[in-house]
ChimeraX commands (.cxc) that place a marker at each C-alpha (Angstrom):
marker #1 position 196.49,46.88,18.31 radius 0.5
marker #1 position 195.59,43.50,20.43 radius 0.5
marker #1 position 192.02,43.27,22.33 radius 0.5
marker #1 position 194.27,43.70,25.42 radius 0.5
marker #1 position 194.80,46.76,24.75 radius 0.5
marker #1 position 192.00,48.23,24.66 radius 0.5
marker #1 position 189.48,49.01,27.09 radius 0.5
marker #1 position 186.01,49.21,26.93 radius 0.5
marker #1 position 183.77,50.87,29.70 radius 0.5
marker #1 position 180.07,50.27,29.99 radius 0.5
marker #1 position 178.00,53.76,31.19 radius 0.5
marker #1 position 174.63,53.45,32.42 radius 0.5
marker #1 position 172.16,55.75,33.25 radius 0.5
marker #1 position 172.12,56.85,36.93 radius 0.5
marker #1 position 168.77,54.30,37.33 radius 0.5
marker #1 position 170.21,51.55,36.22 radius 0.5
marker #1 position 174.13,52.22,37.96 radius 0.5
marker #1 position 171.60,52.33,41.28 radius 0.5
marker #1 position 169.91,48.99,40.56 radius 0.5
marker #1 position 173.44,47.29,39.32 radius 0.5
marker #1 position 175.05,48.84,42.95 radius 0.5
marker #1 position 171.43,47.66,45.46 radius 0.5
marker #1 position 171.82,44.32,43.79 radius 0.5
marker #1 position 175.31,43.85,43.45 radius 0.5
marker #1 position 175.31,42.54,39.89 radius 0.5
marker #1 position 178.55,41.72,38.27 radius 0.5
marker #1 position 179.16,43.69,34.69 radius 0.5
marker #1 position 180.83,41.17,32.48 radius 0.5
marker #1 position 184.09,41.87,30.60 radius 0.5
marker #1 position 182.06,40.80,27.19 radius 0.5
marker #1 position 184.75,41.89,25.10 radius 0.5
marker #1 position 187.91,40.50,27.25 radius 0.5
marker #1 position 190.26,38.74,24.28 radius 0.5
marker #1 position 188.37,39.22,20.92 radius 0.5
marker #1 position 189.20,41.46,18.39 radius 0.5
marker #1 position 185.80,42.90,17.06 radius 0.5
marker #1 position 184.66,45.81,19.36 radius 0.5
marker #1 position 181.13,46.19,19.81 radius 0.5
marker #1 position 178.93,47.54,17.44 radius 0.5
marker #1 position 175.96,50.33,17.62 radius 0.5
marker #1 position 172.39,48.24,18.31 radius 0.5
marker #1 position 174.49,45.58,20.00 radius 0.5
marker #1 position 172.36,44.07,22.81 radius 0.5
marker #1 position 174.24,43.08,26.43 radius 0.5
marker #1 position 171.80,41.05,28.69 radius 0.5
marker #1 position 173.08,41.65,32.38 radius 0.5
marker #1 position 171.34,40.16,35.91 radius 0.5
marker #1 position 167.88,39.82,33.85 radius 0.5
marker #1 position 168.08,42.76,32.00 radius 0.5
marker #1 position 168.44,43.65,28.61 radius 0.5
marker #1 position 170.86,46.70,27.58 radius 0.5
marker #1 position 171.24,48.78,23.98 radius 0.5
marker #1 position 174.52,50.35,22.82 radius 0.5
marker #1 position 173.30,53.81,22.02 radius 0.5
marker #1 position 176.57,55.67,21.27 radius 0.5
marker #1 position 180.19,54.58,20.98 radius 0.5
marker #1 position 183.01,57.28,22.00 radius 0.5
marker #1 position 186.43,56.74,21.50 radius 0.5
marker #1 position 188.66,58.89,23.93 radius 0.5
marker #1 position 192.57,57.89,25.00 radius 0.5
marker #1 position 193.75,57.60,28.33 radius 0.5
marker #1 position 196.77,58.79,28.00 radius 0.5
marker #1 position 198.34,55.19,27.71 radius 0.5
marker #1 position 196.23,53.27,26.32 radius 0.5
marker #1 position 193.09,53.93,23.37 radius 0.5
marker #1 position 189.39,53.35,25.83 radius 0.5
marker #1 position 185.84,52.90,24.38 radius 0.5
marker #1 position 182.79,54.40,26.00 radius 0.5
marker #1 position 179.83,52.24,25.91 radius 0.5
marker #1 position 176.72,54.41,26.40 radius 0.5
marker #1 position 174.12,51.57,27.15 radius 0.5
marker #1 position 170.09,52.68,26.95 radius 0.5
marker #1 position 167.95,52.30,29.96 radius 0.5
marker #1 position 166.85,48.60,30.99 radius 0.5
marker #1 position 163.75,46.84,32.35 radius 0.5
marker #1 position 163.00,43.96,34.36 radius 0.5
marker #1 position 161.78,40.68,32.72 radius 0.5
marker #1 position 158.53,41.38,33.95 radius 0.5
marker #1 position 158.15,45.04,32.42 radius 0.5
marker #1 position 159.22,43.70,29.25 radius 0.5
marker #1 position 156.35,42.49,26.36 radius 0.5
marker #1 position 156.70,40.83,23.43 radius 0.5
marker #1 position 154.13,41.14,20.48 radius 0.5
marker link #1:1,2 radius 0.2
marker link #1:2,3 radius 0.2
marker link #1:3,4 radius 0.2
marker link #1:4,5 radius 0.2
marker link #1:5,6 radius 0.2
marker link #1:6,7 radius 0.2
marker link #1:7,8 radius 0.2
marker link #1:8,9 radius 0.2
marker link #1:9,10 radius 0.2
marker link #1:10,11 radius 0.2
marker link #1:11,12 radius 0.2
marker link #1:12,13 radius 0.2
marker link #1:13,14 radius 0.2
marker link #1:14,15 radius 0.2
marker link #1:15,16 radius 0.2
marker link #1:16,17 radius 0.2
marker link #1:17,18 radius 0.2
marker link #1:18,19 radius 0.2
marker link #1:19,20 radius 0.2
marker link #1:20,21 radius 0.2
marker link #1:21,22 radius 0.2
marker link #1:22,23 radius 0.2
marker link #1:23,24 radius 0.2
marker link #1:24,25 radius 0.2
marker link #1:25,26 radius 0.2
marker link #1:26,27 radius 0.2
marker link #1:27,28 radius 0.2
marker link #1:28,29 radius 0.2
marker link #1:29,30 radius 0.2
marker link #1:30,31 radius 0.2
marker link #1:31,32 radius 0.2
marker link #1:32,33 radius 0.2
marker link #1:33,34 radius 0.2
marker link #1:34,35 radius 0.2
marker link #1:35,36 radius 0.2
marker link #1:36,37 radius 0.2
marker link #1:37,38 radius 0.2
marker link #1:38,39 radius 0.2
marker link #1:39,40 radius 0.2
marker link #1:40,41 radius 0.2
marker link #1:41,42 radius 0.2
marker link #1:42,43 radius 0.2
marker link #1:43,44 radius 0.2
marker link #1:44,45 radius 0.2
marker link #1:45,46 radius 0.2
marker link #1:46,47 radius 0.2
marker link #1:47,48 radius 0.2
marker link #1:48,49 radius 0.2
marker link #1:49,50 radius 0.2
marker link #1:50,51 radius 0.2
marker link #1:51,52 radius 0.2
marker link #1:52,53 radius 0.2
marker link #1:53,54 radius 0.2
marker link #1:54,55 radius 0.2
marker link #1:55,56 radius 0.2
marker link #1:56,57 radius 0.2
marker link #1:57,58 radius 0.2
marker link #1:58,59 radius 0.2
marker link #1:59,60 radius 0.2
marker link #1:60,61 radius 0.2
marker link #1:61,62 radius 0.2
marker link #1:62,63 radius 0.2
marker link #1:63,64 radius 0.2
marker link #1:64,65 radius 0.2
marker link #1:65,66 radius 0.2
marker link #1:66,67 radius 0.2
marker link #1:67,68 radius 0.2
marker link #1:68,69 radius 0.2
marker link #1:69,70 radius 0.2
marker link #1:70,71 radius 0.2
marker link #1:71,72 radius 0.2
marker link #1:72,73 radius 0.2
marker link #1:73,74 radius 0.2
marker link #1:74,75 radius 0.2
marker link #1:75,76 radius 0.2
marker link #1:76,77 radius 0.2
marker link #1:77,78 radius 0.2
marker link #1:78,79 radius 0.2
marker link #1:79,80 radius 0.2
marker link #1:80,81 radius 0.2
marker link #1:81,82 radius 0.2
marker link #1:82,83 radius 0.2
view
């Protein structure tokens, strides 16, 4: 199987799909040509915000193999502390 076959779908939490739709972020196609898929604990940093992948689910489209991306909630820069 090539990367191009496979597609992998991002799901946030209803929070964060508001806040990605109000500010019209673009989601990145991270994974667009490699060959690794992404990995539990991988970290995706999108408009300022920093995402977790919390669960990976494989499922087939009927076509083509897809990967779920359930991503943990996010914070603004200035909610987040280091220390």
């Amino acid at each position: 199987m090539t990367a191009q076959e496979l597609k992998i779908i991002p799901v946030f939490n209803a929070d964060d799909q508001a806040w990605i739709r109000r500010t019209a972020v673009e989601v990145p196609r991270f994974w667009q040509g490699h060959a690794v898929a992404p990995a539990l604990g991988d970290v995706l940093r999108i408009g300022g915000r920093q995402f977790a992948i919390e669960a990976r689910v494989w499922e087939h489209d009927g076509s083509d193999p897809l990967l779920r991306l359930y991503l943990s909630g996010s914070h603004a820069l200035s909610d987040t502390t280091f220390g």
